[in-house]
Backbone as a chain_set.jsonl record, in Angstrom:
{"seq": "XXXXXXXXXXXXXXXXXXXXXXXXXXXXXXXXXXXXXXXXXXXXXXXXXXXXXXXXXXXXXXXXXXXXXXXXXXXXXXXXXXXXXXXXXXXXXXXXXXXXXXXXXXXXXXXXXXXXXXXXXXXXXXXXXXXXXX", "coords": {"N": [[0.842, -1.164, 0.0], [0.379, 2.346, -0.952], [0.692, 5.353, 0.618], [0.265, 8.857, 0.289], [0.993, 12.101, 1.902], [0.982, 15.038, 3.112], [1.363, 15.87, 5.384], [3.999, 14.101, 7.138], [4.864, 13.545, 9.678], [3.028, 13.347, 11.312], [0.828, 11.728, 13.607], [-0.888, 9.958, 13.12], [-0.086, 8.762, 10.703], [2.807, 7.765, 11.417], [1.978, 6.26, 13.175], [0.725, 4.435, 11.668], [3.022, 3.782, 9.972], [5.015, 2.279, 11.268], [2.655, -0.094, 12.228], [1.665, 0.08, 14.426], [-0.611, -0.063, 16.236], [-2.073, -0.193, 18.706], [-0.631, 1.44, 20.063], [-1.09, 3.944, 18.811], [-3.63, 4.153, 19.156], [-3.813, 4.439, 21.795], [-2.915, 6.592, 22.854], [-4.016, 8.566, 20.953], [-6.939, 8.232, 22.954], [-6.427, 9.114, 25.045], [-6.003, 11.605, 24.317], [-8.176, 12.666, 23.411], [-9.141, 12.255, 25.953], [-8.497, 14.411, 27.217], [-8.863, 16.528, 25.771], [-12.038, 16.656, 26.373], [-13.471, 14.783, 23.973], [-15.579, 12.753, 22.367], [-15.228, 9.122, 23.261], [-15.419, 10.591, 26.081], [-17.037, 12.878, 26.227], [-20.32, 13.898, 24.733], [-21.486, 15.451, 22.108], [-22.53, 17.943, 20.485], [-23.355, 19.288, 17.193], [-24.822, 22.226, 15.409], [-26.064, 23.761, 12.486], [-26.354, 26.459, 10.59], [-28.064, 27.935, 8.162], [-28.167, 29.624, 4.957], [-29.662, 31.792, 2.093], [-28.626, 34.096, 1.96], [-25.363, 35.375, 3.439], [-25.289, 36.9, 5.392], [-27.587, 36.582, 6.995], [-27.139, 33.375, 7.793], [-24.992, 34.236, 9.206], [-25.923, 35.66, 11.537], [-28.04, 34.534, 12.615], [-26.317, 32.406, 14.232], [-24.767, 33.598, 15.325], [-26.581, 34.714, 17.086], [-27.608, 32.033, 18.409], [-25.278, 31.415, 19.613], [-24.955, 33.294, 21.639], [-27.635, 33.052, 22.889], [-27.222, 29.993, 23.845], [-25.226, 30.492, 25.554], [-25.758, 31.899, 27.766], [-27.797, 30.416, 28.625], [-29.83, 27.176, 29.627], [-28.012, 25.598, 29.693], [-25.668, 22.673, 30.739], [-23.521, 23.624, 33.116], [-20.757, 22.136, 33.025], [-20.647, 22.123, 30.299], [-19.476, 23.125, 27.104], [-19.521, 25.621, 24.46], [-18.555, 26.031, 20.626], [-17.672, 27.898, 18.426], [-19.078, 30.249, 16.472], [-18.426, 29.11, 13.355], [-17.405, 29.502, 9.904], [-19.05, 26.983, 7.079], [-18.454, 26.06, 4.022], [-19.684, 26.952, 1.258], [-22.974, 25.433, 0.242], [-25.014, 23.561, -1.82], [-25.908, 26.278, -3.073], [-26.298, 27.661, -0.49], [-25.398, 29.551, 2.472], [-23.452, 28.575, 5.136], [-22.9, 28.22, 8.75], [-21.697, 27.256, 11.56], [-21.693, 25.307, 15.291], [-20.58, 24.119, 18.044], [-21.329, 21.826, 20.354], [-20.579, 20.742, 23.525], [-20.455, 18.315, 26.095], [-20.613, 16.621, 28.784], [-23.028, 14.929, 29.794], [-25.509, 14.004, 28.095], [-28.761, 13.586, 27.951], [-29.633, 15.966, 29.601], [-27.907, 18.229, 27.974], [-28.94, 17.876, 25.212], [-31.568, 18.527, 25.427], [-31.364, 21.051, 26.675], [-30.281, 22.079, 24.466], [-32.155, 22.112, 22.164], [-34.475, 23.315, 23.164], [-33.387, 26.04, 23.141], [-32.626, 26.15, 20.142], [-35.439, 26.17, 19.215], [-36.145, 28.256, 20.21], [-34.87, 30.371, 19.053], [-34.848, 29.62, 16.601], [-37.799, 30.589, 15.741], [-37.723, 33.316, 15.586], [-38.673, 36.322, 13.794], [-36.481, 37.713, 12.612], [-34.685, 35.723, 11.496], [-36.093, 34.363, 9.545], [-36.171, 32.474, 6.785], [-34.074, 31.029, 7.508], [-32.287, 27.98, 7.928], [-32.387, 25.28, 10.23], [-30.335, 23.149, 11.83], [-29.616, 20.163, 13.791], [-27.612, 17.953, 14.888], [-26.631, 15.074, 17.189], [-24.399, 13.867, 18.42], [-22.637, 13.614, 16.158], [-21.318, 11.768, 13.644]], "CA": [[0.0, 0.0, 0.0], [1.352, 3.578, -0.767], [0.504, 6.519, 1.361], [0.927, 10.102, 0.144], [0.852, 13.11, 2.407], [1.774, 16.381, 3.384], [1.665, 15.673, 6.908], [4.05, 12.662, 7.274], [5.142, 13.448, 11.125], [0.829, 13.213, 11.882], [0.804, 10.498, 14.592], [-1.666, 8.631, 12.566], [0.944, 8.285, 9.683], [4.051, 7.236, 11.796], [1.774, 4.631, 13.75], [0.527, 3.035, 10.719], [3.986, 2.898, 9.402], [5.292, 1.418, 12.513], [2.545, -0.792, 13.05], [1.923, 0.31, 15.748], [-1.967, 0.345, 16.448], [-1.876, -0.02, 20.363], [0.232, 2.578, 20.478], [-1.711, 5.409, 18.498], [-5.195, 3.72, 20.13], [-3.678, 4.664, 23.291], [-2.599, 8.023, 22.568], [-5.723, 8.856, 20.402], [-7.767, 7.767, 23.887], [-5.754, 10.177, 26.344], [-6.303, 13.123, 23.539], [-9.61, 12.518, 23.446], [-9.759, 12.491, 26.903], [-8.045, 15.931, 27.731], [-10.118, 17.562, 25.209], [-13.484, 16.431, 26.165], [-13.646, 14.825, 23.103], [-16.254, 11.123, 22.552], [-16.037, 8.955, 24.259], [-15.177, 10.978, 27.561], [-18.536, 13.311, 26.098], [-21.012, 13.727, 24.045], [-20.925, 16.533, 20.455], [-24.008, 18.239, 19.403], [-23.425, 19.892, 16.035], [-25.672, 22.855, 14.97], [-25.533, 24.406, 11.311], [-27.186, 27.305, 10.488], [-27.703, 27.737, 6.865], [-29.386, 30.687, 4.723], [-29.5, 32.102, 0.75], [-28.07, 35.041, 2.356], [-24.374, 35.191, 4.08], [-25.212, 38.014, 6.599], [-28.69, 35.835, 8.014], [-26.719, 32.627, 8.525], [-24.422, 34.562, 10.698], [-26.334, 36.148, 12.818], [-28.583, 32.653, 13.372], [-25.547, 31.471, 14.74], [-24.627, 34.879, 16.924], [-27.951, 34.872, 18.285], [-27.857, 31.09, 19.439], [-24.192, 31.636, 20.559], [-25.563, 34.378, 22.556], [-28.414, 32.361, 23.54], [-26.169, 29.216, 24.353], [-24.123, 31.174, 26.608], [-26.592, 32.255, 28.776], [-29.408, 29.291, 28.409], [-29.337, 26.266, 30.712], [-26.473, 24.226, 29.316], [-25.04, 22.504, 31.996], [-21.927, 24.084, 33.693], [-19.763, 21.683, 32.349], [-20.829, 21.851, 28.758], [-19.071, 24.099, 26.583], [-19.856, 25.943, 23.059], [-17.347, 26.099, 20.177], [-18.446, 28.152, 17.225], [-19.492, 30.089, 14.826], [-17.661, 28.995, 12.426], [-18.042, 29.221, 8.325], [-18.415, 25.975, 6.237], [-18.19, 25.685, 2.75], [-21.327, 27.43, 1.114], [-23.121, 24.133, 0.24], [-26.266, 24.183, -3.08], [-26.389, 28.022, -3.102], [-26.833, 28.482, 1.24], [-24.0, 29.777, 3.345], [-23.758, 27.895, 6.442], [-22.392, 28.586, 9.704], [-21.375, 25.705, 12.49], [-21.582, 25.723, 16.382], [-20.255, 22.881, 18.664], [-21.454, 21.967, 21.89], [-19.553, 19.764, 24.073], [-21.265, 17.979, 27.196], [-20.373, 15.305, 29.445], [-24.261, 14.515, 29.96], [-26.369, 13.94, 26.789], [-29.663, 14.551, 27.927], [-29.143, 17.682, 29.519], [-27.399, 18.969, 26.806], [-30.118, 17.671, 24.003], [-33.364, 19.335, 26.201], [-31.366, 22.778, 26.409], [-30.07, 22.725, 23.002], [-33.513, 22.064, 21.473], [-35.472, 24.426, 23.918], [-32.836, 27.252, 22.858], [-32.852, 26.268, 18.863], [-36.726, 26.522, 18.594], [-36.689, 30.001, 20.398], [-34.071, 31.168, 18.241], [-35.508, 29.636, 15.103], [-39.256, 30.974, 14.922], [-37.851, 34.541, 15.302], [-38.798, 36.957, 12.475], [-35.45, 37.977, 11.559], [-34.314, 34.529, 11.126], [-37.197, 33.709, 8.563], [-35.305, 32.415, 5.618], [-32.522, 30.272, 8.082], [-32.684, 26.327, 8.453], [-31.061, 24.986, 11.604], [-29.606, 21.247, 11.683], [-29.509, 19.992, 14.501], [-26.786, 16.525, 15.02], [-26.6, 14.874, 18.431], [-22.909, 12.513, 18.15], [-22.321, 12.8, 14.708], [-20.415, 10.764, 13.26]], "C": [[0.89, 1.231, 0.0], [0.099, 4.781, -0.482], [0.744, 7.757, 1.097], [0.012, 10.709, 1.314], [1.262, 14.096, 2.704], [1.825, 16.261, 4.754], [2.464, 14.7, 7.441], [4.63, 12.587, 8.632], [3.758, 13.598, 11.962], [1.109, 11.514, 12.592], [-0.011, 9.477, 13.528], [-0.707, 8.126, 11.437], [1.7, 7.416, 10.138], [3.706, 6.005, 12.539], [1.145, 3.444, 12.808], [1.556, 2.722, 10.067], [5.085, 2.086, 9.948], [4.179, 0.0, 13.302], [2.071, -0.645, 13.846], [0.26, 0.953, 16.088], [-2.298, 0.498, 17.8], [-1.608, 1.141, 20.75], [-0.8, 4.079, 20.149], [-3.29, 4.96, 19.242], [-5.109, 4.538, 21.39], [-3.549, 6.116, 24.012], [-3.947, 8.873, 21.86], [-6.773, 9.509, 21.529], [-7.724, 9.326, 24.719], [-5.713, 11.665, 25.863], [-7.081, 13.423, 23.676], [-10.194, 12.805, 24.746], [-9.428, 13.881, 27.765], [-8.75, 16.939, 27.574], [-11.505, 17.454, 25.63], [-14.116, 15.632, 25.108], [-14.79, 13.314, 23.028], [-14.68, 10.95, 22.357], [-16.221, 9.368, 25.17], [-16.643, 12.181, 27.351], [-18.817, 13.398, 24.993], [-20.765, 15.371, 23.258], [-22.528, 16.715, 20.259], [-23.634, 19.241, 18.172], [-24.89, 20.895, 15.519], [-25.175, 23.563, 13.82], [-27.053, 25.035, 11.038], [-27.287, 27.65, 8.886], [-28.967, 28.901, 6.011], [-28.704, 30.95, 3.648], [-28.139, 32.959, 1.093], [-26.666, 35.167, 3.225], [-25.064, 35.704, 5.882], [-26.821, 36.943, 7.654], [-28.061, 34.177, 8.586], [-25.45, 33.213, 9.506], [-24.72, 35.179, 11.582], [-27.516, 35.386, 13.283], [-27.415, 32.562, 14.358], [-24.911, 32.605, 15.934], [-25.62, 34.426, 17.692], [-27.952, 33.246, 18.748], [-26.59, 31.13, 20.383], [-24.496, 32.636, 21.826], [-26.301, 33.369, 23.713], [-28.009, 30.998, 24.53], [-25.702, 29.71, 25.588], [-24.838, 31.84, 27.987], [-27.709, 31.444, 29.31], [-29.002, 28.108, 29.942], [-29.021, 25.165, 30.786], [-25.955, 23.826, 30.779], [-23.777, 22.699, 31.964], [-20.914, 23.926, 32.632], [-19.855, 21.434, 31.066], [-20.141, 23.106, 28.018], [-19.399, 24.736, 24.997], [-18.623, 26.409, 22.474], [-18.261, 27.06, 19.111], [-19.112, 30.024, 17.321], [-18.516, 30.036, 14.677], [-18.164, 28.755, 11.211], [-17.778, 27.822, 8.284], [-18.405, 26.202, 5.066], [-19.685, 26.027, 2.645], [-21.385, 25.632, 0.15], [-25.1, 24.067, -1.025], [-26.778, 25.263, -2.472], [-26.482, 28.404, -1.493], [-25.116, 28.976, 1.682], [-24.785, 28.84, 4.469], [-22.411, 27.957, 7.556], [-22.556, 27.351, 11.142], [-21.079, 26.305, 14.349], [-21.197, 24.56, 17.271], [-20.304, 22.83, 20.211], [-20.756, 20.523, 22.528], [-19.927, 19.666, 25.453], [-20.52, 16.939, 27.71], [-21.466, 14.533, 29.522], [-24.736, 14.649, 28.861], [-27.418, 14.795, 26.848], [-29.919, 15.913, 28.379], [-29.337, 18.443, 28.736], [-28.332, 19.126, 25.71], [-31.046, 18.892, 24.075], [-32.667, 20.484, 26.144], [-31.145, 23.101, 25.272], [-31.339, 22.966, 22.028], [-33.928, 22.93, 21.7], [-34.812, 26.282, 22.728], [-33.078, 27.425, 21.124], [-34.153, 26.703, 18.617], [-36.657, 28.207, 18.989], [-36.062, 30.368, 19.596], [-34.681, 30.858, 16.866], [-37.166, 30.546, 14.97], [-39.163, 32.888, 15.556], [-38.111, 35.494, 13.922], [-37.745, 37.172, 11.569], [-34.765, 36.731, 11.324], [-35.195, 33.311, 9.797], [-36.34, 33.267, 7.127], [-34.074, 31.214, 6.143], [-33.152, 28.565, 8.276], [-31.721, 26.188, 9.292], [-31.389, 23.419, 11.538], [-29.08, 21.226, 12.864], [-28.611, 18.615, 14.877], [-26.229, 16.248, 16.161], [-25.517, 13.884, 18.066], [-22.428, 12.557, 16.877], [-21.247, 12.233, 14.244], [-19.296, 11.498, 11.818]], "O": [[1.906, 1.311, 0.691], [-0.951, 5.015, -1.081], [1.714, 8.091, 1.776], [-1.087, 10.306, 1.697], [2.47, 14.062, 2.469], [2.796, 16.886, 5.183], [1.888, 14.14, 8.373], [4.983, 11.439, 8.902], [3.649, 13.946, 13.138], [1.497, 10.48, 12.048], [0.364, 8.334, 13.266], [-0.624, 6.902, 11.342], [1.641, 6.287, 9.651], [4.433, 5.023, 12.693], [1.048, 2.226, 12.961], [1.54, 1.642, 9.476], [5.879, 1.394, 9.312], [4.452, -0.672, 14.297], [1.889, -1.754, 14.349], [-0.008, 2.152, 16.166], [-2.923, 1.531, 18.037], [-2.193, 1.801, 21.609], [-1.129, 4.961, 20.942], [-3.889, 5.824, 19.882], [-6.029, 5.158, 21.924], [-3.876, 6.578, 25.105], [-4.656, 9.7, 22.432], [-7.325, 10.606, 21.439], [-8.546, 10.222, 24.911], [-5.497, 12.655, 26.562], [-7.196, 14.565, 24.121], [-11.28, 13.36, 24.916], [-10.033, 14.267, 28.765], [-9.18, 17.823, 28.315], [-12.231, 18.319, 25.142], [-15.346, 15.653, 25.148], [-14.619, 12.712, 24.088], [-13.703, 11.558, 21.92], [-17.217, 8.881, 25.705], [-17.312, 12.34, 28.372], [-18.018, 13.126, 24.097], [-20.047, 16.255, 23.724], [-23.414, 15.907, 19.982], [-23.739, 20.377, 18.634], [-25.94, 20.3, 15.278], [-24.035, 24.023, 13.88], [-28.201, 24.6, 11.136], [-26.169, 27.555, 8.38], [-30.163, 29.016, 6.282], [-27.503, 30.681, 3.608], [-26.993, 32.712, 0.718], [-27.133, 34.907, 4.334], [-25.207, 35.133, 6.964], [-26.819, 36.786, 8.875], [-28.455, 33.767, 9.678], [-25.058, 32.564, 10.476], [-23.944, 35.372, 12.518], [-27.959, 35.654, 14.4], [-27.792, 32.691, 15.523], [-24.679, 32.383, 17.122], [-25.525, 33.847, 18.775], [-28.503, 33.229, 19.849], [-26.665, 30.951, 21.598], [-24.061, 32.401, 22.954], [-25.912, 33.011, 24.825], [-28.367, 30.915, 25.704], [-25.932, 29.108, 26.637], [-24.273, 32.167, 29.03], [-28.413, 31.758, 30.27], [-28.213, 28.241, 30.878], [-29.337, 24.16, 31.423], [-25.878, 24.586, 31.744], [-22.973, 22.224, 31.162], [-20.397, 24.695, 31.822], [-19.167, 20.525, 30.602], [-20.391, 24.19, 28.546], [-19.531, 23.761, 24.257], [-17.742, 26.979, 23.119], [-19.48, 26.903, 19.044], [-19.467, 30.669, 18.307], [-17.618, 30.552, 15.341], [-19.139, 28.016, 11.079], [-16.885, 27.26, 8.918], [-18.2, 27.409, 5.19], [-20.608, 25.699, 3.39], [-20.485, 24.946, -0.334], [-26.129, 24.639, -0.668], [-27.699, 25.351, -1.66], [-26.77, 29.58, -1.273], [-24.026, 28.697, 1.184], [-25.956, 28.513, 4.661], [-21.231, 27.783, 7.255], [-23.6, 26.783, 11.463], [-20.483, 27.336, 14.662], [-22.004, 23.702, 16.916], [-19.656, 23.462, 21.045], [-20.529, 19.479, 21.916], [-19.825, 20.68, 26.144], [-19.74, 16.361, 26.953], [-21.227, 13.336, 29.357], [-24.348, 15.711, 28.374], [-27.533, 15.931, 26.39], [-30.339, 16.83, 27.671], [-30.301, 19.18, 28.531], [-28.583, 20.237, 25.242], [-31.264, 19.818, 23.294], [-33.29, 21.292, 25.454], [-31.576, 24.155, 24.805], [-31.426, 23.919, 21.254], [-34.022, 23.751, 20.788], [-35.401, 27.117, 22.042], [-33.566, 28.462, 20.673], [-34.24, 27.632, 17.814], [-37.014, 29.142, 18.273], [-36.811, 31.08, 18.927], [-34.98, 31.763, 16.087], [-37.445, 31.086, 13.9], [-40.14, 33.572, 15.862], [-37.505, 35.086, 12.931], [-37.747, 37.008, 10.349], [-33.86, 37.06, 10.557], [-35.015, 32.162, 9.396], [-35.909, 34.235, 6.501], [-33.327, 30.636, 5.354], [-34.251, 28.195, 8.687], [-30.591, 26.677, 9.288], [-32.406, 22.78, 11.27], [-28.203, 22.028, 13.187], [-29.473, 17.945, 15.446], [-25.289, 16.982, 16.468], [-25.881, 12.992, 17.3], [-21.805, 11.59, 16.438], [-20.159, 12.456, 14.775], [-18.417, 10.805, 11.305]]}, "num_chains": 1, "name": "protein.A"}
């Protein structure tokens, strides 16, 4: 098998060319677990998405806003806005919540998306909602 990359000192490179699956498993684990990252918690993904640039980013202000003040638990944190890649004709804008507890996290993120979605100036925005994604 041949491998190109531009990254070839990327842990995942040097442990598949060593072999060495234990090793990056193990390391992977203990990354994963510093950051918060699954399995140590749970990822909700929100994308905000509109014809218009300027209405999918201020969807994604106003739940960051909302987020930040709502009743996420403590230890849950929000990552985001961030652009993606405009995607058939929408812009879309990305928010990342990061929980240790699921449901919790689900029931406030929902509660907060609907208020923020059926505002007027948001008429035109779709919000995507992804609990773990994969």
């Amino acid at each position: 098998m041949l491998v190109q990359t531009l990254a070839p000192q990327a842990r995942s490179i040097t442990g598949a060319a060593a072999h060495d699956s234990d090793g990056f498993l193990a390391a992977e684990l203990e990354r994963r677990r510093a950051l918060s990252y699954p399995p140590f918690s749970h990822l909700i993904r929100i994308v905000c998405s509109a014809v218009e640039p300027s209405r999918a980013t201020a969807a994604a202000a106003d739940l960051r806003a909302a987020l930040s003040g709502s009743p996420l638990p403590a230890d849950a944190s929000v990552l985001g806005p961030a652009a993606l890649f405009r995607l058939r004709g929408r812009e879309r804008q990305v928010l990342l919540i990061k929980a240790p507890e699921r449901r919790p996290a689900v029931d406030a993120v929902g509660g907060v998306v609907q208020a923020v979605a059926v505002r007027r100036e948001h008429a035109g925005v779709n919000f995507s909602v992804d609990v773990d994604p994969q």
